[in-house]
C-alpha positions in Angstrom: 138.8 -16.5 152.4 137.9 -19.9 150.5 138.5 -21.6 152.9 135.5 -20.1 155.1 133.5 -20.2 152.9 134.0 -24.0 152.3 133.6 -24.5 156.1 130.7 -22.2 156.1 129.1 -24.4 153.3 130.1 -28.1 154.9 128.8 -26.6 158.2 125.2 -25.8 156.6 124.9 -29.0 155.1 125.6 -31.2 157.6 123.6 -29.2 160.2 120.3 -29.2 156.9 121.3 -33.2 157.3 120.9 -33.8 160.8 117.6 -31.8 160.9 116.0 -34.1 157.9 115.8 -37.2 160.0 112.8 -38.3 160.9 111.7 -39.3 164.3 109.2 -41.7 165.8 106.7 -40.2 167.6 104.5 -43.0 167.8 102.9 -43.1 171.4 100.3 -45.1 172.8 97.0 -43.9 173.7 97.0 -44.8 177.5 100.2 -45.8 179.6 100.5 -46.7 183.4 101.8 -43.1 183.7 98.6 -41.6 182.2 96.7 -43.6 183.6 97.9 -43.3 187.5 98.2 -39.3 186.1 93.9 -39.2 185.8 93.6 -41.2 188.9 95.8 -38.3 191.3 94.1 -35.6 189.0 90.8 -37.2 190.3 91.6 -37.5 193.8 93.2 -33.7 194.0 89.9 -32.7 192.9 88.3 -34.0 195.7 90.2 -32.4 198.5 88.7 -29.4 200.6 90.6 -26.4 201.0 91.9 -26.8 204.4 92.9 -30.6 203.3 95.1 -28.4 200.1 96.7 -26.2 202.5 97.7 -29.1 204.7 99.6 -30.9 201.7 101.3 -27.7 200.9 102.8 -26.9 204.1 103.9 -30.7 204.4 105.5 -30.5 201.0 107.1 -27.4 202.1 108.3 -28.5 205.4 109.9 -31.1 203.2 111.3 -29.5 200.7 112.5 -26.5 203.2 114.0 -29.1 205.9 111.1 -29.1 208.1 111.3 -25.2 208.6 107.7 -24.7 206.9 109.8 -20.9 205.6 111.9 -20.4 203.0 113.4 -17.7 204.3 115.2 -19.7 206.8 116.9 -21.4 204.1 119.8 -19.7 202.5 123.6 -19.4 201.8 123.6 -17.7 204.8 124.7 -14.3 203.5 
């Protein structure tokens, strides 16, 4: 029973250890990512309706193997 107890109290302290460290979460302001990110955003907002519905049914034809459904995709069962 002491010995549970023991792993029980090594197992607390090394898990109270691992959470104290601290970690850098020092970003910078703007990044290529961010940047390219407001640019899209920008251009997205432009688009008409039709112009969004023609993106989508690209994307899925790509995604679904050029079937435009997803219920032809399948396991086959």
């Amino acid at each position: 029973m002491d010995t549970k107890l023991a792993m029980c109290e090594n197992k607390d302290e090394a898990m109270s250890k691992k959470t104290n460290q601290l970690k850098n979460f020092v970003y910078p302001a703007t990044t290529s990512g961010s940047r390219t990110a407001r640019r899209v955003r920008g251009e997205a907002n432009k688009l008409t309706e039709r112009q969004r519905e023609d993106l989508f049914k690209r994307g899925m034809q790509i995604i679904y193997s050029a079937t435009g459904t997803k219920e032809t995709v399948g396991a086959g069962h």
